[in-house]
C-alpha positions as CSV (number, residue, x, y, z in Angstrom):
1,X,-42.2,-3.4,17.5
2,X,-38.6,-3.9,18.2
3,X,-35.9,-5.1,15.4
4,X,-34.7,-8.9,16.5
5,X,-31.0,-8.7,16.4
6,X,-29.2,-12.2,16.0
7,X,-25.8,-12.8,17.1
8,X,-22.6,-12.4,14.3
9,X,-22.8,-16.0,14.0
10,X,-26.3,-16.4,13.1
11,X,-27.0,-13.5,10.8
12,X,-25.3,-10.5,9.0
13,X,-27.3,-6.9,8.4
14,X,-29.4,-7.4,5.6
15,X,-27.9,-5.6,2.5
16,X,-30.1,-3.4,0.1
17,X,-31.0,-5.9,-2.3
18,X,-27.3,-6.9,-2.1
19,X,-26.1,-4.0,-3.6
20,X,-22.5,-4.5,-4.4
21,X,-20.5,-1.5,-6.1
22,X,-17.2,-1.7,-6.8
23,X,-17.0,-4.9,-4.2
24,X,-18.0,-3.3,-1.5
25,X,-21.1,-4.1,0.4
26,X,-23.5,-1.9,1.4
27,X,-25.0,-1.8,5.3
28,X,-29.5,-2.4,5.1
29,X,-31.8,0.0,5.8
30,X,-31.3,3.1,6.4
31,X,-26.9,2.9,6.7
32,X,-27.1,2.5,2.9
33,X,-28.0,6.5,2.1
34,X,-25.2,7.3,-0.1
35,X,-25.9,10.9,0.3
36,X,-25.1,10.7,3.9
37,X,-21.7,12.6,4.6
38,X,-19.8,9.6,6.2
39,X,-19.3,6.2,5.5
40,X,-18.2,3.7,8.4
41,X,-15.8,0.5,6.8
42,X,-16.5,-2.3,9.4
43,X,-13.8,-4.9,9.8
44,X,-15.7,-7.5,7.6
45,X,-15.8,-5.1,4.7
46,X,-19.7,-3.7,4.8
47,X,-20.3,0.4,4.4
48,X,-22.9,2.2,6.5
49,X,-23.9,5.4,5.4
50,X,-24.3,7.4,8.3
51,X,-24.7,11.3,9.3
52,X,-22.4,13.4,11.4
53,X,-25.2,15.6,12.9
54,X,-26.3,12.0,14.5
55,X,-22.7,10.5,15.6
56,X,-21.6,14.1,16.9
57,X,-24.9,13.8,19.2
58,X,-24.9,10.5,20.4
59,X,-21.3,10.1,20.5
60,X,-18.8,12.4,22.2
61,X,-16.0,10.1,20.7
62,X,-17.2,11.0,17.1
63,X,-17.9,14.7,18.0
64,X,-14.8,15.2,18.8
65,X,-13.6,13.0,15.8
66,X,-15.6,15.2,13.2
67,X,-14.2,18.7,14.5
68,X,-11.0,17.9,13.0
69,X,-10.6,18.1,9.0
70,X,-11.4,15.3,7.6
71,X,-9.8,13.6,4.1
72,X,-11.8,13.4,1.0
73,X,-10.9,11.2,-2.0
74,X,-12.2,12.9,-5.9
75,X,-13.8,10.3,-7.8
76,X,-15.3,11.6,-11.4
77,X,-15.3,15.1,-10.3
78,X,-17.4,14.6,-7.0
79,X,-16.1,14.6,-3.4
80,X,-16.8,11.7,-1.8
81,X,-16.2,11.4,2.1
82,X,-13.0,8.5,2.4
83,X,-14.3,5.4,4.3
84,X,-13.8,5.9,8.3
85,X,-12.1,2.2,9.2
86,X,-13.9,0.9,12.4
87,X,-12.6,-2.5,14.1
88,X,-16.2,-3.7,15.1
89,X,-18.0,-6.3,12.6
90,X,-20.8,-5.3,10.4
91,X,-23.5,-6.8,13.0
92,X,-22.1,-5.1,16.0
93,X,-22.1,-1.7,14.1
94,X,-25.6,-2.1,12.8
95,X,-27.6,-3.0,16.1
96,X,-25.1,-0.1,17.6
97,X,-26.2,2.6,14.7
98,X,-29.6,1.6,15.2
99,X,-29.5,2.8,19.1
100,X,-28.2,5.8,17.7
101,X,-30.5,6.8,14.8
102,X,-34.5,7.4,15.1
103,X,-35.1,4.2,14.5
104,X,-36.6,0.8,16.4
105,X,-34.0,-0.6,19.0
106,X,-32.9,-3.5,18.1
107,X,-33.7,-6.5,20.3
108,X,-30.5,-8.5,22.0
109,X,-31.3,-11.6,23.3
110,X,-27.9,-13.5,23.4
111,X,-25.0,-12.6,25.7
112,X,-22.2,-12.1,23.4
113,X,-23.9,-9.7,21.3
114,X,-24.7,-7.6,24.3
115,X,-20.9,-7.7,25.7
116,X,-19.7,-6.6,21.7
117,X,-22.5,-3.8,21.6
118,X,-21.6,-2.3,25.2
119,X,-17.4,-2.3,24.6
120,X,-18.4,-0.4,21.0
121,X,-20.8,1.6,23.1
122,X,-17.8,2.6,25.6
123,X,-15.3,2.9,23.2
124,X,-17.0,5.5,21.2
125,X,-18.3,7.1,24.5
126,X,-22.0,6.5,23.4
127,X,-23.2,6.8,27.5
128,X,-26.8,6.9,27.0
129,X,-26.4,3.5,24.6
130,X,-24.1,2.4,26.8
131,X,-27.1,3.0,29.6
132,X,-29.5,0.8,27.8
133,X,-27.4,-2.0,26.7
134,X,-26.5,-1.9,30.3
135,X,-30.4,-2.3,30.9
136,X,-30.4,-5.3,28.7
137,X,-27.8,-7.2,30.8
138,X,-30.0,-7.6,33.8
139,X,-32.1,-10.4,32.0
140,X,-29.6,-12.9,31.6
141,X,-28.7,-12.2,35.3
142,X,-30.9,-15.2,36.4
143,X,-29.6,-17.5,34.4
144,X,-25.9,-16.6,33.8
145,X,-24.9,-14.6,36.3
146,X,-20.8,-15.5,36.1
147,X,-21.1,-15.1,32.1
148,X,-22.6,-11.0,33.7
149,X,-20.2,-10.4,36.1
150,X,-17.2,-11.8,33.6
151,X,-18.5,-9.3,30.9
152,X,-19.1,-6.4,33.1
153,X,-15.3,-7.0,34.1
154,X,-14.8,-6.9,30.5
155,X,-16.6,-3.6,29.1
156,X,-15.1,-2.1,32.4
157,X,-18.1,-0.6,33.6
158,X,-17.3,2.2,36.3
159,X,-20.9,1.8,37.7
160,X,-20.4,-1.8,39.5
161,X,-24.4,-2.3,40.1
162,X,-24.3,-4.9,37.6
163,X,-21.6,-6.5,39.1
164,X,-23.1,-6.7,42.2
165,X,-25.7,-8.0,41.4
166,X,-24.8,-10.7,39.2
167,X,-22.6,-11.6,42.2
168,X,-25.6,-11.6,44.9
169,X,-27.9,-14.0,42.0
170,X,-24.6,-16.0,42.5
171,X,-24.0,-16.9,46.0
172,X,-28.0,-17.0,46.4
173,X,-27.8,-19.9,43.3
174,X,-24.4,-21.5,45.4
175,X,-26.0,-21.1,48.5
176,X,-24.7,-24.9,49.3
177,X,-20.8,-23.2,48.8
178,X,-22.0,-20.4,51.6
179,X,-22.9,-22.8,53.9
180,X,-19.5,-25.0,53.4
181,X,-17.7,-21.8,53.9
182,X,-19.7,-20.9,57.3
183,X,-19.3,-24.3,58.4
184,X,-15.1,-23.5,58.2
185,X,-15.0,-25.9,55.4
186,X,-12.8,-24.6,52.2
187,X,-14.6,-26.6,49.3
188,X,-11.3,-25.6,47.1
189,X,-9.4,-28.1,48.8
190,X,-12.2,-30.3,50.4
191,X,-14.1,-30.9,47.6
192,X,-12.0,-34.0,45.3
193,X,-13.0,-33.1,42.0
194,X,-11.9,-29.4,40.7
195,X,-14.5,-29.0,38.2
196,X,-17.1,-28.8,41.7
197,X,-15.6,-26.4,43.4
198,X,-16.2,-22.6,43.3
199,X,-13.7,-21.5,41.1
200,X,-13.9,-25.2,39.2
201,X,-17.3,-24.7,38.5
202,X,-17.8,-21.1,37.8
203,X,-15.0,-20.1,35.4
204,X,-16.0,-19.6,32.3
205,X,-13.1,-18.6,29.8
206,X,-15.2,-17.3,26.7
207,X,-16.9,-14.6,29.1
208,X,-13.9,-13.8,31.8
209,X,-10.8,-13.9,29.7
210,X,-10.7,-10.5,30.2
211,X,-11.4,-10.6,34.4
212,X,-8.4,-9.8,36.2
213,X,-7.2,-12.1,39.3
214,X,-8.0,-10.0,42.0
215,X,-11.9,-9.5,40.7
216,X,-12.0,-13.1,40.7
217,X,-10.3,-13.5,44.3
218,X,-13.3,-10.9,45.1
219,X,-15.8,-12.7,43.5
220,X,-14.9,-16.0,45.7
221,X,-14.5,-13.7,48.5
222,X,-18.3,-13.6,48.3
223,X,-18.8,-17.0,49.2
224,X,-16.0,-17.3,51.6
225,X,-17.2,-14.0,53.8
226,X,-21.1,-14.4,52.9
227,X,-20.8,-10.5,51.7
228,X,-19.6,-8.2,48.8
229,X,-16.6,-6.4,49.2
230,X,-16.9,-2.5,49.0
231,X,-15.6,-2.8,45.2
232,X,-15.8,-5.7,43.2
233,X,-13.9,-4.3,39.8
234,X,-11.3,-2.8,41.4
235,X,-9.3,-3.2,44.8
236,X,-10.5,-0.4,47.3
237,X,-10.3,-2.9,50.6
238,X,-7.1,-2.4,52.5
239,X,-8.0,-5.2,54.3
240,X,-7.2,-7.3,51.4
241,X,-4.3,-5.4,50.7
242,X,-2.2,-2.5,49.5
243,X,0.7,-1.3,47.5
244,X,4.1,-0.1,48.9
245,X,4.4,3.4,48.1
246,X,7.3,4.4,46.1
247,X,10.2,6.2,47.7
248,X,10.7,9.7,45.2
249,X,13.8,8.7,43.5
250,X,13.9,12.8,43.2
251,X,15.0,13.0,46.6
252,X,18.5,10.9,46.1
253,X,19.1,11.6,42.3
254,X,22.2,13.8,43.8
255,X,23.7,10.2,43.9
256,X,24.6,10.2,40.4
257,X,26.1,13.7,40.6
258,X,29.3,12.7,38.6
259,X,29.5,11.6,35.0
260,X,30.0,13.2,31.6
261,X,26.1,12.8,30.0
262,X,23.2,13.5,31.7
263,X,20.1,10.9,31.8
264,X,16.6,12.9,32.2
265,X,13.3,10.8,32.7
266,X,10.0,11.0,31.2
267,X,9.0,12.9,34.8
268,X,11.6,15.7,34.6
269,X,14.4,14.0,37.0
270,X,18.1,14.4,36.0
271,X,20.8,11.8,36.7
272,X,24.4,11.8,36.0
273,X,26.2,9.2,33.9
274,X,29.3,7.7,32.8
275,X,29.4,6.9,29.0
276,X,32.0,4.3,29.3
277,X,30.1,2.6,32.0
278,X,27.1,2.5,29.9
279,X,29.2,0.8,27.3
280,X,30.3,-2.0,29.3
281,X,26.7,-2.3,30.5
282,X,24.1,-2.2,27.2
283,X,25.2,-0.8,23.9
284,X,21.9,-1.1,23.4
285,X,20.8,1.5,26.2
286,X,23.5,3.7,25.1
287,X,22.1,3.2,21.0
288,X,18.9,4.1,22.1
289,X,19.5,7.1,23.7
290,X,22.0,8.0,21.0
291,X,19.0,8.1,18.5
292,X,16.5,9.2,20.1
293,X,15.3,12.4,22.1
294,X,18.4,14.8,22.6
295,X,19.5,18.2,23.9
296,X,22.6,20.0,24.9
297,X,22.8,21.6,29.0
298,X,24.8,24.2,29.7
299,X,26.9,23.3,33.7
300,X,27.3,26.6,35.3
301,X,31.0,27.4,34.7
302,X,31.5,24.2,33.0
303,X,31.2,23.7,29.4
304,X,27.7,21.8,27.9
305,X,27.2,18.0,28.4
306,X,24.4,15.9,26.2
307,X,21.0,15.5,27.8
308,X,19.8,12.0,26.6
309,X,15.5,11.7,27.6
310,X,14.4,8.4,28.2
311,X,11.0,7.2,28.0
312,X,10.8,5.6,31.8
313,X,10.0,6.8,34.9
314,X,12.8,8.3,37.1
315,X,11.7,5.4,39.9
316,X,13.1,3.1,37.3
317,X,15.8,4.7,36.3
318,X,17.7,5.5,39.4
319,X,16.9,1.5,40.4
320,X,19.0,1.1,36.7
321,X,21.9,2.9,37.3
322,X,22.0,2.1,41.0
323,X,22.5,-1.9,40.0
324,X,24.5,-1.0,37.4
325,X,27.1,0.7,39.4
326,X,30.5,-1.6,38.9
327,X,31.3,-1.0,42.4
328,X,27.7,-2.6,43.9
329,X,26.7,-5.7,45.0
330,X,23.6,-7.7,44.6
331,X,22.9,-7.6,48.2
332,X,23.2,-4.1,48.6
333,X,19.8,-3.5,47.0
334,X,16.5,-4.1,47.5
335,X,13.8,-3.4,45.0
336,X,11.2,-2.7,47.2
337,X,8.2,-2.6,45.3
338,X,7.2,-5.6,43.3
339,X,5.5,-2.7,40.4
340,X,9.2,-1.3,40.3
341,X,10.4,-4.7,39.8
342,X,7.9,-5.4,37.3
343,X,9.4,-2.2,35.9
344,X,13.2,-2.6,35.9
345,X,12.7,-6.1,34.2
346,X,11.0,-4.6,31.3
347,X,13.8,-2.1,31.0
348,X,16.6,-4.8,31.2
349,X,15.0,-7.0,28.6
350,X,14.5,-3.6,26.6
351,X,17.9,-2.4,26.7
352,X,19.0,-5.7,27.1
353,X,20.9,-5.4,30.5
354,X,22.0,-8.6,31.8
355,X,23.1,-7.3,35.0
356,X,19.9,-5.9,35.8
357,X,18.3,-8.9,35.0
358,X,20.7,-11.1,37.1
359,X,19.7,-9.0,40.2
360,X,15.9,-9.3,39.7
361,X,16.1,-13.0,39.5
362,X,18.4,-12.9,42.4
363,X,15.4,-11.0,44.3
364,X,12.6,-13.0,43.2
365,X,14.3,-16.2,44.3
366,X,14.4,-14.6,48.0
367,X,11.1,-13.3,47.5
368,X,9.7,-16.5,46.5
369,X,10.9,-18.3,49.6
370,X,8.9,-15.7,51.9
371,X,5.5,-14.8,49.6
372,X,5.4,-17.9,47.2
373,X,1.8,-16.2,45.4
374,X,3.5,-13.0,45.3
375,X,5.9,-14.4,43.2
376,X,4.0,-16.5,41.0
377,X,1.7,-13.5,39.5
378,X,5.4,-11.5,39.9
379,X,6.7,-14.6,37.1
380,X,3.7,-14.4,34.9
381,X,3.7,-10.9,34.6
382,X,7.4,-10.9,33.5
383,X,6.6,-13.9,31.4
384,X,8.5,-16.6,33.4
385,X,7.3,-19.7,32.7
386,X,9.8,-21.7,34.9
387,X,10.0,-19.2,38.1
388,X,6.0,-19.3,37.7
389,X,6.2,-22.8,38.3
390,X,8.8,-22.8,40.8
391,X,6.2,-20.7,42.8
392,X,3.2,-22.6,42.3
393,X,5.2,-25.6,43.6
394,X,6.3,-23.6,46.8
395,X,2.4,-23.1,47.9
396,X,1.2,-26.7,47.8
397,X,1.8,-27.6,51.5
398,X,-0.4,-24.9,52.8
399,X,-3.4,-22.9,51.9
400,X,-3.6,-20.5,49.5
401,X,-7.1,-20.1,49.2
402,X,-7.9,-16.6,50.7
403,X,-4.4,-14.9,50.1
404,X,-4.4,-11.5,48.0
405,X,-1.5,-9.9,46.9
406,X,-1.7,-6.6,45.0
407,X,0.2,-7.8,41.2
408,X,-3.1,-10.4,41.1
409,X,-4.9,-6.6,40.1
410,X,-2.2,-6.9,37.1
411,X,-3.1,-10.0,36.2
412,X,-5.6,-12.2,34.3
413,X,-7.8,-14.4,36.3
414,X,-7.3,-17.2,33.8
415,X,-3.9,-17.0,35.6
416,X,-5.4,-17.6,38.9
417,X,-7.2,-19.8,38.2
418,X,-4.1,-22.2,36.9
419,X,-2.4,-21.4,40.2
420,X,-5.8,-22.9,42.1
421,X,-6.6,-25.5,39.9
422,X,-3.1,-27.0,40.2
423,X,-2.9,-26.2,43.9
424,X,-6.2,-28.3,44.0
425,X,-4.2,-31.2,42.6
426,X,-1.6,-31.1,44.4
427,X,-3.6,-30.9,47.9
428,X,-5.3,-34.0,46.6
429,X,-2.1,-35.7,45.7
430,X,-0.4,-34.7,49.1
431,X,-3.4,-36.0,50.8
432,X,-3.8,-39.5,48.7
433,X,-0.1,-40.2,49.8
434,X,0.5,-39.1,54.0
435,X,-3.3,-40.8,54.1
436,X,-2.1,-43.9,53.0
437,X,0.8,-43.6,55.5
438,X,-0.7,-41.9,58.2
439,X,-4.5,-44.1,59.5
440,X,-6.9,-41.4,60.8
441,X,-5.9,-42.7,64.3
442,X,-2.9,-40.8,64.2
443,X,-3.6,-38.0,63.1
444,X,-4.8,-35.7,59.5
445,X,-3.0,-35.6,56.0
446,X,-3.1,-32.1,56.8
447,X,-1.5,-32.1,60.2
448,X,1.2,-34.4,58.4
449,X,1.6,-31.5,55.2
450,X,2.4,-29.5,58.1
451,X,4.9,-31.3,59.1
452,X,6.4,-32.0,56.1
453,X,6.2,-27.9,55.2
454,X,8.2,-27.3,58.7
455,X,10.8,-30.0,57.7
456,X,10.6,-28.1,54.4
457,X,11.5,-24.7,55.5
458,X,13.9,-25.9,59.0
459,X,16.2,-28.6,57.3
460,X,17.8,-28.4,60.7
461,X,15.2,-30.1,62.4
462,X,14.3,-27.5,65.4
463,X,10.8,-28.2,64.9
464,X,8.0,-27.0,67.4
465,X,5.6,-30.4,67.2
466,X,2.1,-30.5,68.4
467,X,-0.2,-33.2,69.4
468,X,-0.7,-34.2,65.4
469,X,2.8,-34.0,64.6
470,X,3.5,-36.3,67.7
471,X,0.6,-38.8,66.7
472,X,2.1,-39.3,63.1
473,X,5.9,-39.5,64.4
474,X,4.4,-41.9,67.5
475,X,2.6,-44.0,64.3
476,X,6.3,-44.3,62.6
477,X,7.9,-45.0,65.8
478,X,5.7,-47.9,66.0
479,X,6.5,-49.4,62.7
480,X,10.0,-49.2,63.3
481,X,10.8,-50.3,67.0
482,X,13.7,-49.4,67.3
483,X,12.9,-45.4,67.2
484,X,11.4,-43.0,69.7
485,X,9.6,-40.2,69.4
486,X,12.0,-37.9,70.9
487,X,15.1,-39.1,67.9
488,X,13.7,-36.4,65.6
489,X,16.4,-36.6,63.2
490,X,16.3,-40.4,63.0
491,X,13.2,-40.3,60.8
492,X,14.5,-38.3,58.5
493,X,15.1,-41.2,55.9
494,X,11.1,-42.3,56.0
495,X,10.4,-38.9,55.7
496,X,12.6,-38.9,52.8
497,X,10.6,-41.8,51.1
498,X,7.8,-40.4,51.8
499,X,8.8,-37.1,50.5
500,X,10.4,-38.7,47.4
501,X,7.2,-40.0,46.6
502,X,5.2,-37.0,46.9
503,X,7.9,-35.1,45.0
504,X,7.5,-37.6,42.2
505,X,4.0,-37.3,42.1
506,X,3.6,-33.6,41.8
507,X,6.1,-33.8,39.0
508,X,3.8,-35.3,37.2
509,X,0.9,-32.5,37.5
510,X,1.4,-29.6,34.9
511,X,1.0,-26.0,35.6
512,X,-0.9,-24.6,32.6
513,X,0.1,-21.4,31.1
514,X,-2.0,-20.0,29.3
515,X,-3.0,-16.6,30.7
């Protein structure tokens, strides 16, 4: 019969008669051979004597490992093998070993002992363990299939059957969500309380910490479209969007053809500098490079100039000097590609370029205006806790629910999920207030968010209305008699009011940030 395997929490491999020897603890049956010629130290202090022959076989990781010399430590005359440190716990280890060895498989009957088991599997390259634990998933499928699909996210399984279908059991289980979403309903922002909507009910942060954004914005995808996307771990729809390609900085590094050091990237590409300009710019850069990687190049009919190697990529590099240039102007430049500009604000905050980091801001506040999500997973990737909020503020008077961008790949979902949830609250907010403004009779809270994002982004007041907008300005018209319709800038101070008191109100909701 099978070994029942209890999770960390419960239960810890039984040790040999709880031998202790010298304070350390020795693993149970059979990990506690000490004639075996390696010893595994898990991180909660427990030795498993294990053989070599056995890890080189069932682990491609270890056979790899154990080609190499390995250190010894003399103890009264005998070699002894030196412990081999592991970061897994002593349970984790023990159910793992016992896959390996020619002994009964242990029995895993809760979740989290699974996800530990399969990541160890997969770190140490174990495939045909990793293959049965795999196996072992599919029974919890029934009755947790978000805790399956968050952990499969997790191990990073390339083989996204599992995935798929914990994600089928899922929308089969919602299938009241499928039918909202057919009937053109979004139950994100029709549905009044958070915790009963899709992502409300279904995020679960123990088991999809680890899920990035965009596998949760596919996983909700399956409800939305009725189907599962092509790929589910990973973005391969360019329906739901794509990356700019890069330019090859390569092609225009002739632009820094003048200078007295040379600047080579971790890709090969060479770029002339000015010392003093780096100077003014970030001793810190110019420290850096002073102590680190260095060589001298030899100018054809010129005498040798210092070769300073950086460790970032010549994209990033060019983009640096280019904004650093004394003679440029913000507005000169575009980044381009939102990874590049993830890029260049790691460098400035690295090197400590304020210049660098003046422009990016500069950028992102243009962007913002324009791609307000885009932004927001743009700010919590560079660790901008007020831009992050600035753009979660920009998307509550329209929809968001649907919109990809490509950083959400980047990202944790526990991050999207703070943008939704206080999206959600905001809608409901926004809708609480123009409803008690606007009766039914003239017209949706929605149709009046509209308005109010159009009189957002035109402060000039060239507004396009439509029969909604017209009902609600018709309904304030009425109120105050001496207004028309057609005097669009006279209601500008109730809209104001009304505004004010919205604005208040979403003052009041907090963005979380914790991703």
């Amino acid at each position: 019969m099978p070994v029942a395997y209890l999770s960390p929490s419960l239960q810890r491999p039984l040790l040999s008669s709880m031998d202790i020897i010298s304070n350390i603890q020795l693993a149970s049956v059979p990990f506690n051979d000490e004639k075996a010629d390696l010893i595994l130290h898990s991180s909660d202090g427990v030795h498993f004597y294990v053989h070599k022959v056995i890890l080189s076989i069932a682990s491609n990781f270890f056979r790899d490992m154990l080609s190499l010399p390995q250190p010894v430590k003399i103890e009264d005359h005998d070699l002894k093998p030196s412990p081999l440190e592991v970061s897994e716990d002593s349970c984790t280890m023990d159910a793992l070993l016992r896959f390996c060895y020619p002994v009964r498989d242990p029995v895993v009957d809760e979740l989290p002992v699974a996800a530990n088991l399969l990541e160890a599997a997969i770190k140490y390259q174990m495939d045909v363990v990793a293959e049965t634990i795999t196996e072992t998933f599919k029974k919890f499928i029934t009755s947790s299939p978000l805790k399956v699909y968050g952990l499969a996210c997790r191990a990073g399984i390339s083989d996204e059957s599992l995935a798929r279908l914990a994600a089928q059991e899922w929308m089969k289980q919602k299938a009241s969500w499928v039918a909202s979403f057919t009937a053109g309903m979004d139950d994100v922002f029709n549905t009044v309380n958070w915790e009963e909507t899709s992502i409300g009910e279904s995020f679960d942060i123990e088991f999809m910490g680890s899920t990035t954004a965009g596998q949760l914005y596919r996983l909700i995808c399956c409800i939305r479209t009725r189907n599962l996307p092509r790929k589910l771990l990973t973005n391969d729809d360019p329906i739901a969007g794509t990356t700019s390609k890069k330019n090859d900085p390569a092609m225009d590094a002739t632009h820094f053809s003048d200078g007295d050091i040379i600047i080579r990237s971790n890709d090969g590409v060479d770029f002339r500098a000015c010392r003093s300009v780096l100077e003014v710019i970030s001793n810190k850069l110019l420290s850096s490079m002073e102590t680190g990687v260095q060589i001298q190049h030899q100018d054809s009919g010129k005498s040798s100039v210092h070769v300073y190697i950086l460790p970032e990529h010549s994209s990033i590099i060019y983009k640096l000097l280019e904004i650093c240039d004394p003679m440029a102007m913000f507005s000169a430049y575009e980044v381009g590609d939102a990874n590049l500009m993830h890029g260049l604000s790691q460098v400035a905050m690295k090197y400590d370029v304020p210049r660098v980091i003046s422009f990016i801001k500069l950028w992102w506040a243009n962007l913002v205006k324009l791609n307000p999500v885009q932004s927001y997973f743009l700010a919590v990737r560079c660790g901008w806790e007020e831009q992050a909020r600035q753009a979660a503020r920009k998307t509550v008077y329209s929809s968001i629910d649907g919109v990809y961008t490509p950083e959400m790949e980047h990202e944790s979902a526990r991050s999207y999920y703070n943008l939704m949830k206080y999206h959600h609250a905001c809608q409901q907010t926004l809708n609480h207030i123009l409803g008690e403004h606007c009766p039914p009779s003239y017209g949706t809270p929605s149709i009046c968010g509209m308005l109010f994002a159009i009189w957002e982004m035109d402060p000039s007041n060239n507004m396009q209305l439509n029969d909604g907008m017209i009902a609600f300005l018709s309904y304030i018209a009425q109120v105050n008699s001496n207004l028309t319709i057609f005097d669009i800038g006279s209601f500008k101070p109730e809209f104001n009011l009304i505004k004010s008191e919205i604005e208040n109100s979403f003052d009041a909701i907090k963005l979380d940030w914790d991703h």
